[in-house]
Each structure stands twice: as structure tokens, then as C-alpha cells.
C-alpha positions in Angstrom: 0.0 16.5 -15.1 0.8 15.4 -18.5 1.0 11.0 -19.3 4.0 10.1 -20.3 4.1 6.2 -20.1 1.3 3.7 -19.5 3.6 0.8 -17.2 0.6 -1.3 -16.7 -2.8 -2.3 -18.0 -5.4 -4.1 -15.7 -4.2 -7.5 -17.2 -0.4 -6.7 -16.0 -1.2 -5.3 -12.3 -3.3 -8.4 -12.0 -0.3 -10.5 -12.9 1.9 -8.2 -10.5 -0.5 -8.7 -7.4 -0.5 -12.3 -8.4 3.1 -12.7 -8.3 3.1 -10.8 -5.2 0.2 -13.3 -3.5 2.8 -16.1 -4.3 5.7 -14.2 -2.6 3.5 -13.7 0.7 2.9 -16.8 0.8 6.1 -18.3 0.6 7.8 -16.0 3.0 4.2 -16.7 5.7 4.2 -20.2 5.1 3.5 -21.2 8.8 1.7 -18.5 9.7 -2.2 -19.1 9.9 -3.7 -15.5 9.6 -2.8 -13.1 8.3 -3.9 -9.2 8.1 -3.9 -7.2 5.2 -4.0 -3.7 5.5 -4.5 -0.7 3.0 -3.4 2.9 2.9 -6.5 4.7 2.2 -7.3 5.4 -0.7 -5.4 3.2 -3.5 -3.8 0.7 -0.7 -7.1 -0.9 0.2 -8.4 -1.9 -3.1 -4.9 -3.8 -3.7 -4.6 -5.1 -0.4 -8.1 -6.7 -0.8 -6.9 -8.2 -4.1 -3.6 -9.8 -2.6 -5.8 -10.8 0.5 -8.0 -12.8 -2.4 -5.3 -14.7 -3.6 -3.3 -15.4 -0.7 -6.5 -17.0 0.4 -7.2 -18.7 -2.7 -3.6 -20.2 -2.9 -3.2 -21.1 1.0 -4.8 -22.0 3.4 -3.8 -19.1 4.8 -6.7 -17.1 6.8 -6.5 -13.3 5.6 -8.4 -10.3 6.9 -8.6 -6.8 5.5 -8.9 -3.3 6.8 -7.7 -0.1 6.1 -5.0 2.9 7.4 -5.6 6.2 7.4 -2.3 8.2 7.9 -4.2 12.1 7.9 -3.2 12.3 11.8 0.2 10.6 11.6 1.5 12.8 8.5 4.8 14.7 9.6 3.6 17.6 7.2 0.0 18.4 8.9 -0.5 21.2 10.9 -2.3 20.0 14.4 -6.4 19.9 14.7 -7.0 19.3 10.7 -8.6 16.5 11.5 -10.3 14.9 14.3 -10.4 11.3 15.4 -13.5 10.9 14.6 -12.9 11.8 11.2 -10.2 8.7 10.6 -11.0 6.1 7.7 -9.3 4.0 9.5 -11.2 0.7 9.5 -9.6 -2.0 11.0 -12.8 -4.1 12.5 -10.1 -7.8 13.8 -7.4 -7.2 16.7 -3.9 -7.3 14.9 -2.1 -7.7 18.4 0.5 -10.2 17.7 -0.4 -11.1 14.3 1.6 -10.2 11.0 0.0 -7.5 9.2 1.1 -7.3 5.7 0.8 -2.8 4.8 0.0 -2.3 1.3 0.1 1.0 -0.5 0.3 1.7 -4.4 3.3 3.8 -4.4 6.5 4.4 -2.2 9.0 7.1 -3.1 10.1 9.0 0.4 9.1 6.1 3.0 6.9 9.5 4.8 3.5 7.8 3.9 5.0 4.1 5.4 6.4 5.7 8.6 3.1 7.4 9.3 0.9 4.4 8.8 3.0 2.3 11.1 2.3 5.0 13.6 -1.1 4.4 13.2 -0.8 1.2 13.4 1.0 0.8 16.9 -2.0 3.6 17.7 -4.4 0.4 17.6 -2.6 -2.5 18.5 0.8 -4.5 18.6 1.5 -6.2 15.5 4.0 -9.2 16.0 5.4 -8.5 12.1 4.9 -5.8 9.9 5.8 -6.3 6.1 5.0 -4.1 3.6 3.8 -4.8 -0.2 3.9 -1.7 -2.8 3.1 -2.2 -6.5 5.5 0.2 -7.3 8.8 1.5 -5.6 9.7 4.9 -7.4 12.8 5.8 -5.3 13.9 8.9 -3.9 13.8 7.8 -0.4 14.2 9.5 2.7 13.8 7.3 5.6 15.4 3.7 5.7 12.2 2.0 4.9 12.4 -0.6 2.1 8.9 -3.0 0.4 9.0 -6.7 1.7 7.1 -6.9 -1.7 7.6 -4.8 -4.5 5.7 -5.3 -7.7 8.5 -3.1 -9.9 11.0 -0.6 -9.2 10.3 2.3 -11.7 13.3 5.1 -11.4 11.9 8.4 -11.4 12.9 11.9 -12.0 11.7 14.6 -9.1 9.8 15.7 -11.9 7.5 12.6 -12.7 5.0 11.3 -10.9 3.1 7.9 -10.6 -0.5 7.4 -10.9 -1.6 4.2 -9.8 -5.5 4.0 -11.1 -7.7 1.8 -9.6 -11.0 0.9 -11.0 -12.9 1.8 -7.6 -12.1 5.3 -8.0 -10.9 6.2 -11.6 -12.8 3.7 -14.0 -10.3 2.4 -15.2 -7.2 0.0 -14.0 -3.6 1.1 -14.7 -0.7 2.6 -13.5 1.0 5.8 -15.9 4.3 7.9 -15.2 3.1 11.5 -15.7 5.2 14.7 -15.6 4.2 17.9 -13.5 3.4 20.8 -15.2 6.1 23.3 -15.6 4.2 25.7 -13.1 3.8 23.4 -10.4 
């Protein structure tokens, strides 16, 4: 894949997640705990940074765990993965509590309607919301971010790399093109 476009350095996804922190709060404000969960991989690292500062601007008690959506993809062929092989780590009961999904990137709503499958695999959520940094379109299932840190039109072409210093180095998020062959 070939960079086209930096949207965002570290300093401008940290304002993003901040301004998204604010918006949680607002729409929770009577709500006393909250759970905050990640779509492995680049969902957990931002859903621990919104967790951070919904707890630093409320009083607001947040937890954070993560969702692995291998055995819930529509596009997996049966027995590629066991159970036992999940990264799902969700250690708190979220029966009845409002669990806020984060992921980096939504574009067919696929990825979101497998993770709340796994969710309602573990427990009974009273509220699900769901906070993306960036909504790229191109959906395919009627599933929309509560949250959405900026709506970034996309060709079928491009894609968006959301980097995250836990795994890349580096903090950013770039629209790159695919490679003719591809």
C-alpha cells in the first residue's frame, strides 16, 4: 500500500479521543460505570485512552477489556480457531451495564456486527454504543458510530491505517491506496 495522506498526527488523535471522552460523558451522565471495550488489535489501545479520560473528567467509574471477533467473522471458514485461542479479555461482568465498543475504523459495519456477537456470547449488556476514530463509509449493514472522531470518504480503492504506538511506533492515522495488483 502506497501513503497518500497523513489525517492525523499523535497530537490530533489525542485531541479526537479527547473530544470524544467529553461526548461519552455527556450522553452517560447518570450512568456510574461504565465498560469500555476494544476490538483487538487497534480498538483496545483507544478504548484504554477514552476510558482514561472519561475517568479523569467524571466521576464516572470505567473498566476496560478487549473483543476478539476471529469466531464471530461472517467470512471465516469453521474450526480456524478454537476458543481457547480468543484474545478476548473481558475480566468485569458487563450484564446490564453500558458498554461503550471502540474500534479504529468502520467502513462495512462486518467487524461491529461480529463483535456484538461476541459480546451477547459473554453477557447481556443493558446499552451498547459504539465509538470509531474514523468512519470511512461504504457500509453494508445499518450500523452507524454513537461516536465518531471524523468521517473520511473513501474510494474502494483506499484504505485507512490507523497506527498506534503499541504496535507500529509511531501514532497516526494515513489514507493509503492499494497497489494496482491487489
Amino acid at each position: 500500500m502506497t501513503v497518500k495522506a497523513k489525517l492525523m498526527d499523535e497530537a490530533a488523535m489525542r485531541r479526537t479521543l479527547v473530544r470524544m471522552s467529553h461526548e461519552i460523558v455527556e450522553k452517560n451522565d447518570t450512568v456510574t460505570e461504565l465498560c469500555f471495550l476494544g476490538i483487538h488489535r487497534r480498538g483496545l489501545p483507544l478504548a484504554k485512552e477514552l476510558a482514561d479520560n472519561v475517568s479523569r473528567f467524571s466521576e464516572i467509574k470505567t473498566r476496560v477489556g478487549s473483543v476478539d471477533i476471529t469466531l464471530h467473522r461472517d467470512d471465516r471458514e469453521r474450526g480456524q480457531q478454537s476458543e481457547a485461542e480468543t484474545k478476548t479479555k473481558i475480566d468485569f461482568p458487563i450484564d446490564n451495564r453500558v458498554v461503550i465498543l471502540v474500534d479504529d475504523v468502520i467502513c462495512t459495519g462486518r467487524t461491529i456486527r461480529a463483535a456484538m456477537d461476541a459480546l451477547v456470547s459473554v453477557g447481556r449488556p443493558a446499552k451498547i454504543q459504539l465509538a470509531v476514530l474514523i468512519d470511512r463509509g461504504h457500509r453494508e449493514l445499518p450500523i452507524r458510530g454513537d461516536y465518531v472522531g471524523k468521517n473520511v470518504p473513501t474510494s474502494r480503492k483506499e484504505r485507512i491505517s490507523v497506527r498506534v504506538t503499541e504496535y507500529d511506533n509511531e501514532t497516526g492515522v494515513y489514507v493509503c491506496e492499494t497497489d494496482q495488483n491487489n
